[in-house]
BAFI-3210 file (N, C-alpha, C; in Angstrom, 3 decimals, decimal comma, padded with zeros to 6 digits):
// residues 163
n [1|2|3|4|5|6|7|8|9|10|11|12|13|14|15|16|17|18|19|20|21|22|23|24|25|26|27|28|29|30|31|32|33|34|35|36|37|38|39|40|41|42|43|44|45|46|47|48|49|50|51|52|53|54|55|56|57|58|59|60|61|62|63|64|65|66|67|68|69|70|71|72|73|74|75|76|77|78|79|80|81|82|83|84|85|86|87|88|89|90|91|92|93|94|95|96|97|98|99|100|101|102|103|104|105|106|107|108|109|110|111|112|113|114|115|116|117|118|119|120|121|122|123|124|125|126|127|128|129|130|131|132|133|134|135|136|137|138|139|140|141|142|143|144|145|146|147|148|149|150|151|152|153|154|155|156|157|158|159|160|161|162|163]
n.u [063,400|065,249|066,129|068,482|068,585|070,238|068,885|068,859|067,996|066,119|065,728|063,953|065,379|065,638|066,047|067,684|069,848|070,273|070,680|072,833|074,935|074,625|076,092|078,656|079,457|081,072|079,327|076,554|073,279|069,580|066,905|064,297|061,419|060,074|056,813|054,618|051,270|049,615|048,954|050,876|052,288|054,853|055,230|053,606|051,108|052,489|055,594|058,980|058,509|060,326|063,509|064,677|067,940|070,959|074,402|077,592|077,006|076,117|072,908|070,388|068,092|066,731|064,854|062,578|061,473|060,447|061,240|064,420|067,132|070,082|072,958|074,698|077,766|077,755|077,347|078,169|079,028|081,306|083,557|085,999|088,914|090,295|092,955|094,782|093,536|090,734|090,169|090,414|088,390|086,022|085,804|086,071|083,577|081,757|082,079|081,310|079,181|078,207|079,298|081,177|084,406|086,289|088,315|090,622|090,032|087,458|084,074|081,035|078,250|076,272|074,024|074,928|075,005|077,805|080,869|083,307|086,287|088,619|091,721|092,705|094,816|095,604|094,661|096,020|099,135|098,449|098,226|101,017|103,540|105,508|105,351|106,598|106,122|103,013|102,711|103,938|102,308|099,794|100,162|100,798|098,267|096,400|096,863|095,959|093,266|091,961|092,675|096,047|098,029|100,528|101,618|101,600|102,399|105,240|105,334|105,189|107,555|109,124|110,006|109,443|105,825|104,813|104,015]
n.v [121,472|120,455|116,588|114,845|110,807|108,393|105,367|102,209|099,473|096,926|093,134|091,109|091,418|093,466|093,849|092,138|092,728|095,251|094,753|093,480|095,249|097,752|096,517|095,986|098,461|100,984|103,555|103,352|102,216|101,028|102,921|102,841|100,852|100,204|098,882|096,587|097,779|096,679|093,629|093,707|094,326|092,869|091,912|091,127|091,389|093,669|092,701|093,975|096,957|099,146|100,550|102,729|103,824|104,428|104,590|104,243|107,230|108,421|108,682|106,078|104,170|101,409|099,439|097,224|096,262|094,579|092,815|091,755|094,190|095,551|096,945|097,699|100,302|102,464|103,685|103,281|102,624|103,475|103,109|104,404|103,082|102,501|100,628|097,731|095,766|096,287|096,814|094,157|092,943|094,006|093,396|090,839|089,720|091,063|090,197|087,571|084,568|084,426|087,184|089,049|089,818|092,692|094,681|097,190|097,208|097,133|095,740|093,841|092,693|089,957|091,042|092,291|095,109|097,852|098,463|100,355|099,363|101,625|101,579|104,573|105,457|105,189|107,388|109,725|108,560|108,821|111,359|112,363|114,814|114,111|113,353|111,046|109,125|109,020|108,240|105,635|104,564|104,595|102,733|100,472|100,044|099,558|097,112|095,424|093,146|093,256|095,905|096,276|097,842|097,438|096,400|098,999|100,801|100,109|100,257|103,221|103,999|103,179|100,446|096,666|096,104|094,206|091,589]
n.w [168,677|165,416|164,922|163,957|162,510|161,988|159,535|159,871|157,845|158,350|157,510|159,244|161,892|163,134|166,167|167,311|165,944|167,019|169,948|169,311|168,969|170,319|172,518|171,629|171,531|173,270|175,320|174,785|174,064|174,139|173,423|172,663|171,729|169,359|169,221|166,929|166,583|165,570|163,230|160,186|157,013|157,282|159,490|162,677|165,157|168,242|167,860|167,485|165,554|165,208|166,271|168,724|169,363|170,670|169,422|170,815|171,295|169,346|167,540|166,260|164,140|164,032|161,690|161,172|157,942|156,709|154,680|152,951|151,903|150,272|151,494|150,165|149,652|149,873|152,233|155,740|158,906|161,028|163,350|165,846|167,169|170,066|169,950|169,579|170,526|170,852|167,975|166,992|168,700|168,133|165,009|165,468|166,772|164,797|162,031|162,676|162,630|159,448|159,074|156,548|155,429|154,311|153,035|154,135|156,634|156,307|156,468|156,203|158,393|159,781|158,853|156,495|157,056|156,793|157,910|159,065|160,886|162,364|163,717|165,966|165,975|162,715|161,220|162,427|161,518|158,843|158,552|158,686|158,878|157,054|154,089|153,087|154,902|155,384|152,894|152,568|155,014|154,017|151,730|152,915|154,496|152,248|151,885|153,427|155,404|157,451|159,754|160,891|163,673|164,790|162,150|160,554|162,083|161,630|158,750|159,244|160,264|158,163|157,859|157,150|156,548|157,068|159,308]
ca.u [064,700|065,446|067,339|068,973|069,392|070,554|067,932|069,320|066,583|066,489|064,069|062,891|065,753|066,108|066,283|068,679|071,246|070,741|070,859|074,825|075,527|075,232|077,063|079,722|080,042|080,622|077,966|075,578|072,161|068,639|066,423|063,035|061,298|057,799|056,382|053,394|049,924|048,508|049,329|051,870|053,046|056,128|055,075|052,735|051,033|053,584|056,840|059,361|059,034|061,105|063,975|065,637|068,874|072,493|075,690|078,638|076,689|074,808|071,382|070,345|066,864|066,563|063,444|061,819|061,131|059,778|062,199|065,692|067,544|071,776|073,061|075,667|078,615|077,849|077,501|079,045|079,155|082,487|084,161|087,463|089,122|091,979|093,962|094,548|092,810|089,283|089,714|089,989|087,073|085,160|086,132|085,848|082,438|080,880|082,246|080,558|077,586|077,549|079,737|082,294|085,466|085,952|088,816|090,881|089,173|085,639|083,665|079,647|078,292|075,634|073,137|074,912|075,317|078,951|081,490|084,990|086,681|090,212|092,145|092,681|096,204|095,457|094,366|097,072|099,262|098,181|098,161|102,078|103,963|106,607|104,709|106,921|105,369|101,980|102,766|103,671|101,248|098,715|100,020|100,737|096,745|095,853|097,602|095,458|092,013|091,453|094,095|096,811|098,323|101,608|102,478|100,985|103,566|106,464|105,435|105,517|108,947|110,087|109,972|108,391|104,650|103,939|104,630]
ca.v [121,289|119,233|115,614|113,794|109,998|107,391|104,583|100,899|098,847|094,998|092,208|091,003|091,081|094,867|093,778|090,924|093,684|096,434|094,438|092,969|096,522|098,067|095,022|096,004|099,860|101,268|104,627|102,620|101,474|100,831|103,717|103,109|099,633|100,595|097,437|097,335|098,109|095,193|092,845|094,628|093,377|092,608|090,621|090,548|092,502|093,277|092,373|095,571|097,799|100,598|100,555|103,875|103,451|105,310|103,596|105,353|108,827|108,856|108,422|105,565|103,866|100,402|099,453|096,115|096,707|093,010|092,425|091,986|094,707|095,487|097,937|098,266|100,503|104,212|104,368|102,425|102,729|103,895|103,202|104,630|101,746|102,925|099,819|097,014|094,818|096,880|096,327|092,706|092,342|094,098|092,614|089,119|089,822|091,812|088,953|086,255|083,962|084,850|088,681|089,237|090,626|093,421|095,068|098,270|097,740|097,403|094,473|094,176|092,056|089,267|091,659|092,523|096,528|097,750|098,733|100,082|099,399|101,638|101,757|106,014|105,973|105,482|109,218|110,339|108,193|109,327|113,095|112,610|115,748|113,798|112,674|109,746|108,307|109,191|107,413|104,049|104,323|104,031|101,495|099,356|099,997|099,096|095,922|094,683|093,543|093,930|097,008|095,914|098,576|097,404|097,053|100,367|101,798|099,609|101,138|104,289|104,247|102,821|098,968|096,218|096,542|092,864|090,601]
ca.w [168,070|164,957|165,249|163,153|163,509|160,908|159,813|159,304|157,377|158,367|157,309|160,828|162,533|163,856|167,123|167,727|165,168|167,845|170,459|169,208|168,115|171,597|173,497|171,286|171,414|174,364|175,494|173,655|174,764|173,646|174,223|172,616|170,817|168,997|168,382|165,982|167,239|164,860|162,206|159,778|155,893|158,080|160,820|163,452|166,556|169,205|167,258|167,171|163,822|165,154|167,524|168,495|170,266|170,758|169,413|170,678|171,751|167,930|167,302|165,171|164,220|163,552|161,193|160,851|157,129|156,210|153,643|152,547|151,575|149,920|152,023|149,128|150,308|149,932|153,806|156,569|160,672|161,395|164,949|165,900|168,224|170,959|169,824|168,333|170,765|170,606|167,023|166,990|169,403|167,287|164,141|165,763|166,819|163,463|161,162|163,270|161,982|158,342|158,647|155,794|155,882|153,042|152,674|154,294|157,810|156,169|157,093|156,858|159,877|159,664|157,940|155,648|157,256|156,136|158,848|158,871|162,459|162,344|164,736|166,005|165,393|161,457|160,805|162,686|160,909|157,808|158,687|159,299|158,277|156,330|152,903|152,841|156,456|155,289|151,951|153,413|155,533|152,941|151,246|153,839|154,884|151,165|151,633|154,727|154,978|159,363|160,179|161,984|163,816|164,544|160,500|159,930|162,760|161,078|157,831|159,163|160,636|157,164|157,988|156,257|156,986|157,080|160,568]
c.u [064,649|066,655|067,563|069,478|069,574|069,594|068,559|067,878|067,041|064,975|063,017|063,596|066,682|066,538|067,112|070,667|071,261|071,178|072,964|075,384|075,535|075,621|078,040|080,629|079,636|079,836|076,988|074,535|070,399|067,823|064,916|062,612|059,992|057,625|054,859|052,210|049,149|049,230|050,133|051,968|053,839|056,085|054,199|052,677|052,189|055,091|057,266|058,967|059,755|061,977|064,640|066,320|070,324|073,698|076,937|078,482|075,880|073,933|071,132|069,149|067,252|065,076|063,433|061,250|060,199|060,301|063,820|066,194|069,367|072,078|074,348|077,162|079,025|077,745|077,650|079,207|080,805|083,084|085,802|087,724|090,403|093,027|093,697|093,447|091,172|089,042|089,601|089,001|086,088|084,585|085,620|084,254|081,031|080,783|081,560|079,288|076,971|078,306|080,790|083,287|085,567|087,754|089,480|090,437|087,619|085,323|082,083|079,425|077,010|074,274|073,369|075,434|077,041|079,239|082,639|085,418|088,083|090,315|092,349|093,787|096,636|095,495|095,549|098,525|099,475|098,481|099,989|102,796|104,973|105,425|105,188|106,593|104,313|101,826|102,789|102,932|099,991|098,801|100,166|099,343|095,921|095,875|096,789|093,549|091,768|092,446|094,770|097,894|099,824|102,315|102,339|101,929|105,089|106,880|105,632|107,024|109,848|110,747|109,011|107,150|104,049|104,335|105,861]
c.v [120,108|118,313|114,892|112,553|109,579|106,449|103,386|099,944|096,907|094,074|092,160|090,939|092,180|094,458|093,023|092,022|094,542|095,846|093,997|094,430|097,455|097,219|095,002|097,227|100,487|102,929|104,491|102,253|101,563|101,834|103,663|101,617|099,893|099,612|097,765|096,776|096,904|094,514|094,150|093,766|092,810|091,497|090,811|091,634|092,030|092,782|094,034|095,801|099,182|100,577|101,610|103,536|104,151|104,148|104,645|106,456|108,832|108,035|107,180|105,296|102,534|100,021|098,243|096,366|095,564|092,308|092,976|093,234|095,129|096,783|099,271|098,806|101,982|104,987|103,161|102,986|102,589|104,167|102,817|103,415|102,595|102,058|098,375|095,716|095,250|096,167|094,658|091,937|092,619|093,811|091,077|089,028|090,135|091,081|087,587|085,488|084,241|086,310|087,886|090,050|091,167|093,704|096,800|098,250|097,765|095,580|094,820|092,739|091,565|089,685|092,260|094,369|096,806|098,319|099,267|100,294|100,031|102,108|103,723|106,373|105,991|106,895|109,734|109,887|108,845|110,902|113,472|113,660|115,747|112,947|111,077|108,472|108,034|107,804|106,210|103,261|103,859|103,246|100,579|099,122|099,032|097,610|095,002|094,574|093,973|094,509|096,436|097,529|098,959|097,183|097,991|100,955|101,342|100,209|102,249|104,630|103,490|101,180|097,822|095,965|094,948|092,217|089,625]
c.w [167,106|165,395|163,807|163,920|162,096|161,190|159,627|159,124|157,838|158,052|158,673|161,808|163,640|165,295|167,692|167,029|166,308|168,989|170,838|169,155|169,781|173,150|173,164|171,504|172,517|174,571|174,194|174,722|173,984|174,642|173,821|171,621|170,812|168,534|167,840|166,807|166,450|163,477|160,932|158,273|156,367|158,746|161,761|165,097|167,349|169,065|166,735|165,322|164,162|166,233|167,451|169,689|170,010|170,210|169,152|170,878|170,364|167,978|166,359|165,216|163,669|162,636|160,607|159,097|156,186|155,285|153,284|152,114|151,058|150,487|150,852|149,987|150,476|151,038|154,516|158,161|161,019|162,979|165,347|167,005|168,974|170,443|169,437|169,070|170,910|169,035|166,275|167,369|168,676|166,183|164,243|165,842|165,320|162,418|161,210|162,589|161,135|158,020|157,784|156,322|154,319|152,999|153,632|155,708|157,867|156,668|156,660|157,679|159,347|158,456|157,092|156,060|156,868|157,365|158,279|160,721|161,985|163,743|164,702|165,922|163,884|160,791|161,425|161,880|159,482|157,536|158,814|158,414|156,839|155,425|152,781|153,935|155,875|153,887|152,485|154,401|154,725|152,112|151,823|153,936|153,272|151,394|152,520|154,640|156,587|159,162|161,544|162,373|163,736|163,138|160,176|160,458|162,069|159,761|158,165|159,665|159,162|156,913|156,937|157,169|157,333|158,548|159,573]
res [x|x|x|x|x|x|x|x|x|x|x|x|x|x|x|x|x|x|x|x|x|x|x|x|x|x|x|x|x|x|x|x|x|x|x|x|x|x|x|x|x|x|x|x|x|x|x|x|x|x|x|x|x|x|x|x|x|x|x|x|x|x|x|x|x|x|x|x|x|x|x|x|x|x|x|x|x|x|x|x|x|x|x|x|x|x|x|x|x|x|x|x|x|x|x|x|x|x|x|x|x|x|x|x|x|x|x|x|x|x|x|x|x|x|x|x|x|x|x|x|x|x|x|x|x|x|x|x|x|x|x|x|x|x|x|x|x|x|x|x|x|x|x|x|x|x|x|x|x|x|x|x|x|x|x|x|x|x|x|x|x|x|x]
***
């Protein structure tokens, strides 16, 4: 059977990223660390160059690649949150020791990887039958850089979206 996983490229620091990355998301865990058989451009016998590990039930690969890389923003690790305090923990955490905060719920996290944390009442939200919910919904969201849930519900009942 084929698999698909996703690869995330890091200088040297694949393993300390997977490591935060399933401590954060829960049915997550580290399922495989190929460390290199001998000296590497990278780095050195016995230091990972390949970690395969689950975040959230999907597949991913981590890869020691020996150098920097811009992950840019044409793909991003997307994790629905139950509420608003998942997404704060997560947020608080991903931003930590060098993460940015972007815009809309996006974020990339120490290495630079891009994120968006929304909360799972957003899409629904958004999907609301009445155009004019859905509308204020999205501009309220525009308006925010972490998603707050409770302005998003204030906007949607027709309130002002801000605390």
């Amino acid at each position: 059977m084929t698999s698909v996983s996703t690869c995330l490229w890091f200088d040297k620091d694949a393993e300390a990223a997977v490591r935060l990355y399933v401590s954060l998301v829960p049915d997550s865990r580290i399922d495989h660390i190929q460390r290199a058989p001998g000296p590497w451009p990278g780095g050195e016998t016995g230091e990972p160059i390949l970690i395969v590990f689950t975040l959230g039930g999907q597949s991913f690969q981590a890869l020691n690649g020996g150098m920097s890389v811009d992950y840019g923003t044409a793909a991003s690790i997307s994790v629905s949150c139950r509420d608003q305090a998942e997404v704060d923990r997560l947020w608080s955490a991903l931003t930590a020791e060098g993460g940015a905060e972007i815009a809309c719920g996006w974020l990339r996290d120490r290495w630079g990887v891009p994120w968006q944390i929304v909360p799972e009442r957003l899409p629904r939200l958004l999907a609301d039958r009445d155009p004019n919910v859905a509308a204020r919904v999205f501009t309220a969201m525009q308006g925010m850089v972490k998603l707050d849930v409770a302005a998003l519900e204030r906007a949607a009942a027709g309130g002002e979206p801000t605390p």
